[in-house]
Legacy VTK file of the C-alpha trace (Angstrom):
# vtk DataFile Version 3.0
C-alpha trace
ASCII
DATASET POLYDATA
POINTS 69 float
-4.124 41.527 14.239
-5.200 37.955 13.555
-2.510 35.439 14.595
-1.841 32.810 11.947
-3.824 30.178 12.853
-6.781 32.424 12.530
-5.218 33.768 9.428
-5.162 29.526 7.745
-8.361 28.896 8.915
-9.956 32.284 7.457
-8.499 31.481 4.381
-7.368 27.753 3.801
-9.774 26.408 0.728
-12.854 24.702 2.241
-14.583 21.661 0.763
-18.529 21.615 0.691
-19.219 18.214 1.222
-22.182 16.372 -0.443
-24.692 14.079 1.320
-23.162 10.943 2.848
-23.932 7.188 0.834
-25.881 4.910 3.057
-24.352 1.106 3.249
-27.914 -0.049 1.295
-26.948 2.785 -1.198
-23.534 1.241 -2.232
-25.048 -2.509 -2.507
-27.223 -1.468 -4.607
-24.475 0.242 -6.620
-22.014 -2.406 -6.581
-24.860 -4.892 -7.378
-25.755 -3.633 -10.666
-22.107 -3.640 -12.064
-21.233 -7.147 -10.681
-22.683 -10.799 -10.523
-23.281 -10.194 -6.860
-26.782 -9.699 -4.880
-27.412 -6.887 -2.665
-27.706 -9.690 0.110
-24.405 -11.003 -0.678
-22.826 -7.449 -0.639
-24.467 -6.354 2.216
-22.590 -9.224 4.367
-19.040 -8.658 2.493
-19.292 -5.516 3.782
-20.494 -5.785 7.043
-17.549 -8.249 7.326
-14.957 -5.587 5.806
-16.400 -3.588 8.689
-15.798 -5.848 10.991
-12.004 -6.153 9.860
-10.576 -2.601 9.792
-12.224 -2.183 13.025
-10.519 -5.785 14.727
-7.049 -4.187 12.992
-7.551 -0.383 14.337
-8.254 -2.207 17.954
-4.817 -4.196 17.803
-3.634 -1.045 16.333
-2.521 -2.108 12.988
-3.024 -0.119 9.838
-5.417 -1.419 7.218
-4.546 -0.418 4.164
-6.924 -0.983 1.114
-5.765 -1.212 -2.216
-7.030 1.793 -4.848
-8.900 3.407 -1.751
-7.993 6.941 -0.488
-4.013 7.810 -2.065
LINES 1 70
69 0 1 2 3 4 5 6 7 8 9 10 11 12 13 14 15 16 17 18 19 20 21 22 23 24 25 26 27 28 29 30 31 32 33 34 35 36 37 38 39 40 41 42 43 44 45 46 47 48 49 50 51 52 53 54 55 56 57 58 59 60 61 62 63 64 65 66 67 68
C-alpha cells in the first residue's frame, strides 16, 4: 500500500507548463503598449534584476505590487 506522500503526488493536480518568455520577448511586449523603447526596457529590467537579487542577498523580501498574489 502506497503511503501518503506517494498517494498526493500520484494524484495532486499537475500544471503543464508552457514555454518560458525570454527577457527580449517581454521588451518587446511592454514596448508596444507604452512610450518606452526596447533599449530603455531592456535596462529597467536588467536593473529590477539587479534589485530583488541585492534584497534576497541581505535577505529581505521584495515584494512587487500586482505580481504573483
Amino acid at each position: 500500500m502506497a503511503n501518503q506522500i506517494q498517494a498526493i503526488a500520484t494524484y495532486r493536480p499537475k500544471i503543464d507548463l508552457a514555454r518560458t518568455v525570454s527577457t527580449a520577448e517581454l521588451a518587446e511586449f511592454i514596448e508596444g503598449r507604452t512610450a518606452l523603447n526596447h533599449g530603455e526596457i531592456q535596462n529597467v529590467l536588467m536593473e529590477l534584476n539587479n534589485g530583488v537579487k541585492f534584497f534576497a542577498l541581505q535577505g529581505v523580501s521584495t515584494k512587487i505590487e500586482g505580481l504573483a498574489g
